[in-house]
VOGU-3710 file (C-alpha; in Angstrom, 3 decimals, decimal comma):
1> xxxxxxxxxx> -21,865/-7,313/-2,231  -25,799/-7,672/-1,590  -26,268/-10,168/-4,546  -23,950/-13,270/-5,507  -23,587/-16,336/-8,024  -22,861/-18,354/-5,322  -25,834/-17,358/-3,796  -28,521/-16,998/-5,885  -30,645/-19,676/-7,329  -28,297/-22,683/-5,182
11> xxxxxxxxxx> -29,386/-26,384/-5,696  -28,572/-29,100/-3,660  -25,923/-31,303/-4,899  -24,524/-35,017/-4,047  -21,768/-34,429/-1,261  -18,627/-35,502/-2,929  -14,999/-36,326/-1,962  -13,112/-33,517/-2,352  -9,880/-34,151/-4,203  -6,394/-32,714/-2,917
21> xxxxxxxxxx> -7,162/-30,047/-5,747  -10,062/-28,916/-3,899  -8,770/-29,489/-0,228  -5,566/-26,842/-1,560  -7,744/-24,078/-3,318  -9,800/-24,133/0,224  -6,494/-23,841/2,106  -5,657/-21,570/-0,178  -8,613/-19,486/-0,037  -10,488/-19,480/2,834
31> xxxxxxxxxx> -9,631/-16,172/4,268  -10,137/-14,274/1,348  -13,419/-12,524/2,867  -11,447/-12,030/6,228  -8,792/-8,909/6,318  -5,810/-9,429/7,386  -4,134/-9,391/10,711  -0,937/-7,769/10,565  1,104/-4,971/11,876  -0,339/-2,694/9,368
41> xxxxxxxxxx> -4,043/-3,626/9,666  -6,752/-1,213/8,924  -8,555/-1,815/12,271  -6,974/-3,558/15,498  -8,810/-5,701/17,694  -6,584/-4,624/20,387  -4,635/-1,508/20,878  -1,653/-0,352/22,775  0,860/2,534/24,115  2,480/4,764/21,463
51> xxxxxxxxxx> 5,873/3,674/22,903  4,890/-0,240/21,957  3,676/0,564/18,441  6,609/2,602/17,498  8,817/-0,562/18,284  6,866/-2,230/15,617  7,859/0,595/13,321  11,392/0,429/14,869  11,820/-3,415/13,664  11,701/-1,650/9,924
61> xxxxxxxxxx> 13,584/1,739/10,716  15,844/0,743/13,477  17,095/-2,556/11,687  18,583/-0,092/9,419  21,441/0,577/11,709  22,484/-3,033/10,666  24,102/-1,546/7,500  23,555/1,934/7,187  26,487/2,808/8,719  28,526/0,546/6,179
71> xxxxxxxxxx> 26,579/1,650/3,176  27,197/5,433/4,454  30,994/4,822/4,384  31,150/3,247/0,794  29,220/5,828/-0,251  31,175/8,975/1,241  33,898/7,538/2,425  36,034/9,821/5,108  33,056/12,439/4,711  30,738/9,863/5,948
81> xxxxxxxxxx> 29,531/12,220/9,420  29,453/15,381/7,325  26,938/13,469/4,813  25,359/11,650/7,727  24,253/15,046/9,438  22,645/16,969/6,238  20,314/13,448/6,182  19,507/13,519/10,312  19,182/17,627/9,339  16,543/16,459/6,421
91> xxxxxxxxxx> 15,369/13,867/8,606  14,253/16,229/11,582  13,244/19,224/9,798  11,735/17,962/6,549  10,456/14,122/6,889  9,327/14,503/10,284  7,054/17,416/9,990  5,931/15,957/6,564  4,858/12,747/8,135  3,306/14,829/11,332
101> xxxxxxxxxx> 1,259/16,116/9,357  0,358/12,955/7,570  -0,768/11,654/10,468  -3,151/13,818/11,490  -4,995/13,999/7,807  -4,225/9,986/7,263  -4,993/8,159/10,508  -6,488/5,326/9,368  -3,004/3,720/8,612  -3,594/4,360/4,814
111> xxxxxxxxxx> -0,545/6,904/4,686  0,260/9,665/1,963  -1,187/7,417/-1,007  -4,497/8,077/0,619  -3,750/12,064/0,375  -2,900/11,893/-3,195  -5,788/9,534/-4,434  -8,298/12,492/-5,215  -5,737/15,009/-6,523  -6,452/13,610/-10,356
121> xxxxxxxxxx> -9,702/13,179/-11,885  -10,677/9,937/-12,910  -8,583/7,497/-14,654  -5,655/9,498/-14,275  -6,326/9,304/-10,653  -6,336/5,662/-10,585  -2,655/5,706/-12,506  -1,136/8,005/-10,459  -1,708/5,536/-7,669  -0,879/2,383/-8,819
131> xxxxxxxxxx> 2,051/4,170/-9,837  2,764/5,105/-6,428  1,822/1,441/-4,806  4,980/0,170/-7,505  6,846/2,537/-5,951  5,783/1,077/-2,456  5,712/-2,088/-3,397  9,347/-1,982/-4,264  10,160/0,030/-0,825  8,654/-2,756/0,719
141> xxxxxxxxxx> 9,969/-6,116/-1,459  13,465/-4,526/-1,278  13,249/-4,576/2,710  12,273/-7,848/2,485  15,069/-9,088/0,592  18,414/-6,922/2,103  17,344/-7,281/5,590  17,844/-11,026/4,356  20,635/-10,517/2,591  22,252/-8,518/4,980
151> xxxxxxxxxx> 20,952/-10,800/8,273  22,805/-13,644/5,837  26,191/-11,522/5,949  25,658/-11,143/9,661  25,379/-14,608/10,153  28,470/-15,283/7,510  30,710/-13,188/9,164  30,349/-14,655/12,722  33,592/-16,209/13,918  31,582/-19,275/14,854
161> xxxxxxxxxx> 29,717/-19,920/11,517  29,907/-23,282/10,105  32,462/-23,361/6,772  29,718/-24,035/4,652  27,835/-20,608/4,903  30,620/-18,894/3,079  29,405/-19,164/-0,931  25,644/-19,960/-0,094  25,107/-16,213/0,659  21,941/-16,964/-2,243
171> xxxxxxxxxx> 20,825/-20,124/-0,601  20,778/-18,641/3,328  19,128/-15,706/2,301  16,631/-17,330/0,209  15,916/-20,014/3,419  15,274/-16,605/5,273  12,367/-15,441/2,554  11,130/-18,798/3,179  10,818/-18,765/7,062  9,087/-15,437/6,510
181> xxxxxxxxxx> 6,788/-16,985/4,183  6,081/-20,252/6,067  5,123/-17,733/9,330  2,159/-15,802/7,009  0,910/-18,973/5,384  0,524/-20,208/9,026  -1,365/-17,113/10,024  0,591/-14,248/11,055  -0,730/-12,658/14,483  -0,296/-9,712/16,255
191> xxxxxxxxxx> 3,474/-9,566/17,222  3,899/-6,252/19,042  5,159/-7,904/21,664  7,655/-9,988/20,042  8,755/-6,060/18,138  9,218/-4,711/21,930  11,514/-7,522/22,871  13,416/-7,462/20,052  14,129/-3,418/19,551  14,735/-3,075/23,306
201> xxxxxxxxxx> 17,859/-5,802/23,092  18,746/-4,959/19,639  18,835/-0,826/20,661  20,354/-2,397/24,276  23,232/-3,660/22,597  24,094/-0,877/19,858  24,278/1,401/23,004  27,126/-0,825/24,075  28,755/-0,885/21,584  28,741/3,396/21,054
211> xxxxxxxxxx> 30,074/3,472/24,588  32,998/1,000/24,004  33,736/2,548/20,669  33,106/6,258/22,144  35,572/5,321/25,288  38,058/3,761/22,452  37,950/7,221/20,518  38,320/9,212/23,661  41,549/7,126/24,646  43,257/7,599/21,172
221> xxxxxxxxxx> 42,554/11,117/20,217  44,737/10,889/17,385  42,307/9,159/15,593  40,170/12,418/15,455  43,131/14,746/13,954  44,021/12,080/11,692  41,085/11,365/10,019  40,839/15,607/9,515  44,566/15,937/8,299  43,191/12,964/5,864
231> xxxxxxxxxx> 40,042/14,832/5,192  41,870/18,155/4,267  44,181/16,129/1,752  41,343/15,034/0,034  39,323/17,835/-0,210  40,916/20,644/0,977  38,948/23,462/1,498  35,992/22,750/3,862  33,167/24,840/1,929  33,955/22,250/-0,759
241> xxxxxxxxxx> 33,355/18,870/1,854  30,336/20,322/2,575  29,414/21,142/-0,846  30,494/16,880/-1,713  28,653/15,944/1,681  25,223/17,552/-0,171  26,054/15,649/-3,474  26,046/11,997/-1,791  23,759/12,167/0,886  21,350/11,025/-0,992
251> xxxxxxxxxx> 23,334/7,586/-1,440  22,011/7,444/2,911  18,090/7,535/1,935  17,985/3,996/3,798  18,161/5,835/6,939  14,372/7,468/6,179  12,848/4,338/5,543  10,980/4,329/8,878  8,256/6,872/8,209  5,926/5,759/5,902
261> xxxxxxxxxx> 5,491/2,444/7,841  5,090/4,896/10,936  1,614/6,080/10,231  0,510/2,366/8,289  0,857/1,253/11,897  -1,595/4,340/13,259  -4,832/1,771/14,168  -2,570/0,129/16,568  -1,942/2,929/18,745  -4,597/3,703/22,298
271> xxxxxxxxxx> -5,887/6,712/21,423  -8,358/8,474/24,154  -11,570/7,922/25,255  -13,069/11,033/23,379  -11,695/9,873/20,412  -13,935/9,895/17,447  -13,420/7,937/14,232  -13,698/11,431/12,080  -11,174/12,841/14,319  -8,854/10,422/16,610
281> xxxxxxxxxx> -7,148/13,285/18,459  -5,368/11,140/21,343  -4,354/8,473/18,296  -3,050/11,310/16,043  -0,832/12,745/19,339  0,354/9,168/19,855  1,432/9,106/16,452  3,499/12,533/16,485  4,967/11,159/19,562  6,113/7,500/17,705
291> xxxxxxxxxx> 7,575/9,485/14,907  9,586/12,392/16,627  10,806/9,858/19,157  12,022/7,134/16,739  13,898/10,175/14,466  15,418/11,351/17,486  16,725/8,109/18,331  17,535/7,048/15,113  18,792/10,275/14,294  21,082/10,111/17,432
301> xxxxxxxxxx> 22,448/6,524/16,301  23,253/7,644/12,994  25,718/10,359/14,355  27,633/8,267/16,573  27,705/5,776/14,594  29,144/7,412/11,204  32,021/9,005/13,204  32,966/5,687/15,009  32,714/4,078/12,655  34,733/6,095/9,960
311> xxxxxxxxxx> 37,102/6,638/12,788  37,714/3,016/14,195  37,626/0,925/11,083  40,051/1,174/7,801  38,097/2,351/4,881  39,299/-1,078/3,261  37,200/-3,180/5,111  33,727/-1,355/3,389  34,504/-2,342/0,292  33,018/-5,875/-0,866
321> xxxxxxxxxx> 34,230/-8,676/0,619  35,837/-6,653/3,682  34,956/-7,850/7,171  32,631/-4,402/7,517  30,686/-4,177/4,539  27,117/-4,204/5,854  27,854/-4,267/8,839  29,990/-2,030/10,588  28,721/-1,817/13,965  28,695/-6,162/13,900
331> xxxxxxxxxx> 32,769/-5,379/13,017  33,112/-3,239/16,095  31,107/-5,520/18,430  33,686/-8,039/17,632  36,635/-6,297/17,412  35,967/-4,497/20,941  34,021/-6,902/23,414  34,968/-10,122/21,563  33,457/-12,911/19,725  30,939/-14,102/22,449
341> xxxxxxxxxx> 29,278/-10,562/22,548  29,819/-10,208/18,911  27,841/-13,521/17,889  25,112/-12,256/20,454  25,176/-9,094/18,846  24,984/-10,892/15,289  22,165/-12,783/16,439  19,827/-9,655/17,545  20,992/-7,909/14,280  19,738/-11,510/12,430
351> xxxxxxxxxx> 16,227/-11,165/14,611  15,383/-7,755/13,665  16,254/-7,714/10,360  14,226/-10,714/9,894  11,280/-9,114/11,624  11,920/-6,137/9,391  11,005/-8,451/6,546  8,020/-9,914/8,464  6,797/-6,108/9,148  7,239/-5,388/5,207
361> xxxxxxxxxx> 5,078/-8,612/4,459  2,478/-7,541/6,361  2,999/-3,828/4,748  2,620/-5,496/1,197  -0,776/-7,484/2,219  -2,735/-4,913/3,628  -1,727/-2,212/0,839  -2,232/-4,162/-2,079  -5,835/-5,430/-1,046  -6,535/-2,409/0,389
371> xxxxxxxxxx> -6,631/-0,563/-3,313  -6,708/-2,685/-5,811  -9,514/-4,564/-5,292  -11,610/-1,390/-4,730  -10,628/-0,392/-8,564  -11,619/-4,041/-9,531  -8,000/-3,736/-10,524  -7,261/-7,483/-8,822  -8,433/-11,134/-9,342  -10,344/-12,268/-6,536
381> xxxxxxxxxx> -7,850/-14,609/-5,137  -6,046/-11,508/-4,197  -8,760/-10,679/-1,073  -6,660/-14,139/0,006  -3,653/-14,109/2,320  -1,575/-16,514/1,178  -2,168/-16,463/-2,564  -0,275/-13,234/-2,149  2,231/-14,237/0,371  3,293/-16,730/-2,125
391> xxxxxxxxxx> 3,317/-13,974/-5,153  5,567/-11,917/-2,931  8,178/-14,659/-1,737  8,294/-15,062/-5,548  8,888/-12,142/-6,094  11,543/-11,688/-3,199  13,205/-14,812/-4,666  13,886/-13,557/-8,288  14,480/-10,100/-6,632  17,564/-12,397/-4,142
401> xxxxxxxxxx> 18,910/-13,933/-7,132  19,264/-11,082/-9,444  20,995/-9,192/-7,035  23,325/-12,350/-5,866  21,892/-11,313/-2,100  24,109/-7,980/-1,978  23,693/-5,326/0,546  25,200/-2,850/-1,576  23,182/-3,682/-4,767  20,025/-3,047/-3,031
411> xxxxxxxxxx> 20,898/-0,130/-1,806  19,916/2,188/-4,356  16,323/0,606/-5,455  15,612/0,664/-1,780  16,261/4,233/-1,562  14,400/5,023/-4,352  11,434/3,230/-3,145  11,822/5,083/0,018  12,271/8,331/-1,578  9,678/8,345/-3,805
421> xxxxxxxxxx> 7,386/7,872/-1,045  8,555/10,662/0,937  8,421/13,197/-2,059  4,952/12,388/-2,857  3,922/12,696/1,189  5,679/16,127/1,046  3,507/17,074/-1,905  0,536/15,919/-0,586  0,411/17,537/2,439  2,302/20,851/0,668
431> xxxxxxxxxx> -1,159/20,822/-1,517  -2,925/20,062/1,870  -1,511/23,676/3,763  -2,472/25,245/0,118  -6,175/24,002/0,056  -6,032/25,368/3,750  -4,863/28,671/2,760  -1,938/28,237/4,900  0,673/30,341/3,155  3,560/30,007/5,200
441> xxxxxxxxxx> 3,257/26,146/5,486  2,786/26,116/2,220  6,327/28,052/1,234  7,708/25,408/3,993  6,741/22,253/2,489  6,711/23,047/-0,887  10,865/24,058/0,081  10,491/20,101/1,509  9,423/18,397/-1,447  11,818/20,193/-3,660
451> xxxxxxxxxx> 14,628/19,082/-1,699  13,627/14,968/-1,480  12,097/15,758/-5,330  16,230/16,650/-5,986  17,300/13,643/-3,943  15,020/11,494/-5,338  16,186/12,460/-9,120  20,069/12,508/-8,294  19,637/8,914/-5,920  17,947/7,456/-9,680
461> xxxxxxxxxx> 20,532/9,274/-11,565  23,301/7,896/-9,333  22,143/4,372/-9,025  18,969/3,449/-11,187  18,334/0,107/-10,370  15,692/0,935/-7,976  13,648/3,065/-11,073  14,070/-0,178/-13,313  12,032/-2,350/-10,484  10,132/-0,084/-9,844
471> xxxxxxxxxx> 9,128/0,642/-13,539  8,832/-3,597/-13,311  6,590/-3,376/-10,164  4,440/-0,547/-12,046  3,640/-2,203/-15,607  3,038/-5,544/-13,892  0,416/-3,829/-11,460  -0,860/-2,040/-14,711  -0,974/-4,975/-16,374  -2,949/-7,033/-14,183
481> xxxxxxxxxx> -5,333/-4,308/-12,921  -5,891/-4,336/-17,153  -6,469/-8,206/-16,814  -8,655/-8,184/-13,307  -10,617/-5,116/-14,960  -12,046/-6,408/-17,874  -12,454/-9,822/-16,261  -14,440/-8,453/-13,348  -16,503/-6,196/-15,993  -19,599/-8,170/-15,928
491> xxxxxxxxxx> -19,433/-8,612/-11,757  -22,143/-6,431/-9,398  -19,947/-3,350/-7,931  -22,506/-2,090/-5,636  -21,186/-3,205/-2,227  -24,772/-1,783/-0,906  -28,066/-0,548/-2,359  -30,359/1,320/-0,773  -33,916/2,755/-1,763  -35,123/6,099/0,263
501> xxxxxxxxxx> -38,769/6,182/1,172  -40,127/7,177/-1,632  -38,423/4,951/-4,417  -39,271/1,982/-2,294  -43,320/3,212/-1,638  -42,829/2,634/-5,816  -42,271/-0,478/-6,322  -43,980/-1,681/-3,402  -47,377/0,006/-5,208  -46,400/-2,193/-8,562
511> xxxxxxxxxx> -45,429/-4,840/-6,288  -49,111/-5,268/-5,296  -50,201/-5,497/-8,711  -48,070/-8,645/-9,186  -45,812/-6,370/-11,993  -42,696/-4,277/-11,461  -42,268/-2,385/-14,890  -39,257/-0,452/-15,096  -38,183/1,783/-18,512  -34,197/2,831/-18,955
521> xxxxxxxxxx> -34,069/6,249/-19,305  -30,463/8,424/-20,361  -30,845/11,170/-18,651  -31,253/14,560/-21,209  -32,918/17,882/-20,140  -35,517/16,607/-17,765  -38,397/17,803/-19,693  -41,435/16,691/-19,834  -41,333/15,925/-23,407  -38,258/13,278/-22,996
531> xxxxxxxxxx> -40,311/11,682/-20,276  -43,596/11,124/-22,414  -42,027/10,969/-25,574  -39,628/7,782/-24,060  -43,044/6,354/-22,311  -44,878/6,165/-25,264  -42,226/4,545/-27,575  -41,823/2,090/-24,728  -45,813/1,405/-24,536  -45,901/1,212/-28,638
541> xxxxxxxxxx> -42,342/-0,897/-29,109  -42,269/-3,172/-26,261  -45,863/-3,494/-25,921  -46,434/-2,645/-22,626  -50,259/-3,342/-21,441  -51,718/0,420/-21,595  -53,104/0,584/-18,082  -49,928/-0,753/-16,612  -47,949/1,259/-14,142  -44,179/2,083/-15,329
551> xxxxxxxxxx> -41,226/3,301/-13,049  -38,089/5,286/-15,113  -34,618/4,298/-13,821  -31,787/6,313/-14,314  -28,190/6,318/-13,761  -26,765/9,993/-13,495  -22,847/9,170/-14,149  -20,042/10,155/-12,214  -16,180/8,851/-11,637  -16,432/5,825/-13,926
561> xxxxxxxxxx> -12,982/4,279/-12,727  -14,737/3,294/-9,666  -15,401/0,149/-9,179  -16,959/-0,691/-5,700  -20,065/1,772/-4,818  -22,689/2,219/-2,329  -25,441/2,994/-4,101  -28,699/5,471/-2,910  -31,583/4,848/-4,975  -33,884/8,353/-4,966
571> xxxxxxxxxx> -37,407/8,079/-6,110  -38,830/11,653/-7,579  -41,884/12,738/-9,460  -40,934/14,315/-12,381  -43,904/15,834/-14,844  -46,295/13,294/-13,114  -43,826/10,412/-13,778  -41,997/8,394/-11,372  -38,252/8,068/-11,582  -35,889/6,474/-9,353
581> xxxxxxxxxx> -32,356/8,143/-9,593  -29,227/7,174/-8,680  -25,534/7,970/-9,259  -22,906/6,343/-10,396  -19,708/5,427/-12,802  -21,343/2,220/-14,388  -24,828/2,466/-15,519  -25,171/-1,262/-16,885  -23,930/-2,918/-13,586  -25,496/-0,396/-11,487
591> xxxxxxxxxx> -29,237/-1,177/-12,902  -28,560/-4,688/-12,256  -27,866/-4,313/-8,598  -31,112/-2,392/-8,635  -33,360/-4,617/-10,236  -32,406/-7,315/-7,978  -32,516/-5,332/-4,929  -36,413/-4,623/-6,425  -36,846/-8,189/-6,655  -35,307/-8,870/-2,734
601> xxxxxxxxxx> -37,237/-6,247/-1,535  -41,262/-6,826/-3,336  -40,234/-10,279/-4,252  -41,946/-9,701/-7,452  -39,111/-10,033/-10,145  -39,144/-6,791/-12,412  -39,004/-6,203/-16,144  -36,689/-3,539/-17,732  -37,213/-2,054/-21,144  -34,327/-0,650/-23,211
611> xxxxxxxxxx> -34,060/0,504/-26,857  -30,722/-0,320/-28,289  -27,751/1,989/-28,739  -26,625/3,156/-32,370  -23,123/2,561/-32,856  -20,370/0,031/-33,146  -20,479/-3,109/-30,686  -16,889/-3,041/-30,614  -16,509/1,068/-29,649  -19,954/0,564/-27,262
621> xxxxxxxxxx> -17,526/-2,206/-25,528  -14,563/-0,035/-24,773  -16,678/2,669/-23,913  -18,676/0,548/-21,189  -15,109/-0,994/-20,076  -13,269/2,888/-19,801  -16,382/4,906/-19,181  -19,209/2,788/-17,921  -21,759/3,488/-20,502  -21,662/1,793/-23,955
631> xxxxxxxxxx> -24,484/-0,717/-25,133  -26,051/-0,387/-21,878  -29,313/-3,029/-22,384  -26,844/-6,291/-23,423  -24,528/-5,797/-20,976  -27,133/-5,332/-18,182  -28,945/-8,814/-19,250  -25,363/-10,164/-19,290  -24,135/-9,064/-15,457  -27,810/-9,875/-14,621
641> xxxxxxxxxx> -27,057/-13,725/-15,956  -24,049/-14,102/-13,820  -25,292/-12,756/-10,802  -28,343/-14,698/-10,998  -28,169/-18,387/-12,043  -32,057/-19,192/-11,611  -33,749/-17,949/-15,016  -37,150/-17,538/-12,632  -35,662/-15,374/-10,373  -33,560/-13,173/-12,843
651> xxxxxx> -35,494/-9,997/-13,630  -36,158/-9,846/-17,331  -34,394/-7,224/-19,917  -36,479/-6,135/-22,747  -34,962/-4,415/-25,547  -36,988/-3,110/-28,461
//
């Protein structure tokens, strides 16, 4: 912001000791002007290979494979594979193109939220996405806390686990949320790297274990006619498995969760030298190529995967408490290639769903910042790293305990998180091909959105734990944007102010006369009569010298749930008065930023003159709070007093 408290009108003061209060609230703070690092950054300070970057989504979507295959067999049992393909069909032909397309209208890792922000006017714009960040934030808590709770049951499980683990399932996974914390109130730093190490073994290993399972299938063909004769005694007829396979695939949504974090993480990628920041063309083909190659491969993993596994382990064993639930491919690592394997096995697993948490950390801090502070919808502390890494592990601890650290309980608010997600990125870029007159893309995603807008509805129907914390997620955000809001109302929102040629050759005239005189003015018809009639009452009310020079001010409104502006001051002569114009949602704030950009640039301070505003003081304050307007002249003085400590130096409000 061009003007500050802290700034304006300092002193100095007797150095004192600063108490372990003080020495914490510094820790605490001290980054809060500096974005953060992560993953998911905005910008990158350095950039690599497509191929890298999509390992960093892969920590997040190919950790998945750590349950996935277990939650797919509870949920469809001996149709598992059948239900499995219909999501890697919805996978390749709807959420891929979807998020293709995201990428090339969203590249600067803000995703589909960005898309949707300017669909609704106003305040109902604002809603609809803070309704959408609960909705993320609960994609991305939820990851936080089952890849914990399921890296716990990994580490449970493992032949060579000490007695004690089994019963602290709550306290191991909670220790995890902590290590995760501990690394981000450290400083968390680029970790690309680390993501590349850890998806190559972890993807590495899972191959071994499809070929040992695939060679153990081949040798005992039985097992494939058996689990069909089984199938057919079920079900029966096979239009009607098909028909059941459409009815719970929605139950697999975890196995989509990769795509949203696969454009967040667009800044990392190289993009090409030609590259432009309006139009990134080698970044945006890098970031087709992450997301068709990580659904292909994940796409490929799920297939195997739900036919060994259905085949090679007894549906007993995915039921709770069974040596497979969350995590079947763990169960065939050890039953196949043995316990030493197996542990090294559980310990990838462990790593990358630990990572996955560290990548949905990172998620968390740059969205949250990234919006909410722009609507003046968060307290200050919340520019700060680890103020909200500690909100979060909170969060993720309530979140562990509630759920008793089950895999299974998760399940369904993760999907929903998920799916919500991908049903508003279908609709956003279905209204994109519209805008673009693009008829046939159109039909096609439109198709797209009402398919995940069906899944979506029967996954909350089914299991609707994930709505409830979301619905948590969403009135808490609403509630403190409502709290930050009218906290923040008396703060200067103009991140910049500048004055063209002509509004600045005005008050540098007045300047010289030692006197910068400047009359409020409501814009009306732009007559000459409301210009002379509001100069004279001025003169006459405020007694303004006769042969002084005056300057009008106005604020033309706009979208008043704004809350950070740039601000373009125009100077015009209108019926041989001069007016300086400029636009924006909150006229009170907005002529304080001015004035005191008049005083930095003539250092003359200037005088305003208002009249006052019929009307209740109680309606004038909701209306300034919702709408930007109200009882403009108190208000003004009152921003004007917190931004500028030093009485001298405070331009002067008049109000007759």
């Amino acid at each position: 912001m061009p003007h500050s408290s802290t700034e304006a009108g300092s002193t100095a003061a007797p150095r004192t000791v600063p108490t372990r209060r003080d020495r914490l609230s510094h820790w605490l703070l001290q980054d809060s002007e500096r974005p953060h690092q992560g993953p998911h950054a905005r910008t990158a300070e350095k950039t690599h290979s497509w191929w890298r970057v999509m390992c960093l989504t892969g920590v997040d979507y190919f950790s998945t494979l750590g349950y996935q295959p277990a939650i797919a067999a509870l949920a469809a049992g001996l149709l598992s594979p059948f239900a499995t393909i219909v999501l890697v069909l919805l996978t390749l032909l709807g959420a891929l193109p979807v998020y293709r397309r995201v990428a090339r209208e969203s590249f600067n890792g803000s995703g589909s939220i960005h898309m949707l922000e300017h669909l609704l006017p106003w305040w109902a714009g604002k809603l609809f996405v803070l309704a959408l960040l609960g909705f993320a934030a609960t994609d991305f808590m939820i990851t936080i806390t089952l890849s914990a709770a399921d890296a716990t049951a990994h580490a449970i499980e493992n032949p060579f686990a000490p007695e004690w683990f089994h019963g602290n399932e709550i306290g191991i996974t909670l220790a995890l949320i902590s290590l995760l914390a501990i690394v981000f109130l450290k400083g968390f730093k680029e970790a690309i790297g680390i993501a590349v190490v850890l998806v190559g073994i972890y993807l590495a290993l899972n191959l071994v274990v499809v070929f040992v399972s695939l060679a153990q299938i081949a040798s005992q063909p039985v097992m494939i006619t058996d689990w069909w004769s089984a199938l057919n005694a079920q079900h029966g007829d096979p239009l009607i498995m098909v028909g059941i396979a459409l009815i719970v695939f929605p139950k697999l949504a975890l196995g989509l969760s990769g795509f949203e974090t696969g454009v967040a993480v667009m800044p990392q990628i190289t993009g090409d030298p030609s590259d432009t920041p309006e139009r990134p063309a080698g970044r945006i083909r890098g970031a087709g190529r992450l997301l068709t190659t990580a659904a292909v491969i994940m796409s490929g993993f799920l297939i195997l995967t739900s036919f060994m596994t259905t085949f090679l382990i007894p549906q007993a064993e995915f039921q709770p408490g069974g040596q497979a639930n969350g995590r079947a491919l763990a169960y065939l690592a050890h039953e196949f290639l043995g316990p030493v394997f197996g542990t090294v096995y559980d310990i990838s697993t462990i790593c990358i769903l630990w990572f996955a948490g560290a990548s949905a950390m990172a998620g968390l801090l740059n969205l949250v910042p990234r919006y909410l502070p722009r609507y003046g919808m968060a307290p200050q502390w919340a520019r700060a790293v680890r103020p909200l890494v500690l909100v979060f592990t909170a969060i993720a601890f309530i979140i562990t305990v509630v759920f008793q650290a089950s895999v299974d309980a998760q399940g369904g608010a993760y999907a929903t998180g998920v799916l919500v997600l991908i049903t508003s990125a279908s609709a956003a870029v279905t209204l994109s091909a519209r805008r673009q007159g693009q008829r046939k893309r159109t039909i096609g995603f439109g198709a797209i959105s009402l398919v995940f807008a069906y899944t979506t509805v029967l996954n909350i129907i089914e299991r609707p734990d994930g709505l409830r914390i979301a619905a948590l997620f969403i009135a808490g955000i609403l509630l403190i944007s409502l709290i930050s809001r009218v906290r923040r109302s008396f703060q200067l929102r103009a991140t910049s102010v500048v004055l063209d040629e002509t509004a600045l050759a005005f008050v540098k005239a007045d300047a010289t006369d030692g006197a910068v005189r400047v009359i409020a003015n409501e814009p009306d018809d732009g007559s000459e009569h409301e210009y002379r009639h509001k100069d004279r009452d001025e003169r006459r009310y405020s007694h303004i010298p006769r042969d002084s020079q005056t300057i009008f001010l106005e604020v033309h409104g706009t979208d008043s749930s704004e809350f950070e502006e740039d601000l373009l001051v125009r100077g015009v002569v209108k019926h041989g008065y001069r007016v300086l114009e400029v636009y924006s949602g909150n006229i009170p704030n907005t002529l304080a930023s001015v004035l005191l950009e008049i005083r930095d640039l003539t250092g003359v301070v200037p005088t305003i003159y208002f009249e006052w505003t019929e009307g209740s003081p109680i309606s004038n304050m909701a209306r300034f709070l919702f709408f930007g307007n109200g009882e403009v002249a108190p208000v003004t003085r009152e921003v004007l007093r917190v931004a500028e400590r030093d009485v001298k130096r405070r331009p002067a409000v008049h109000v007759s």
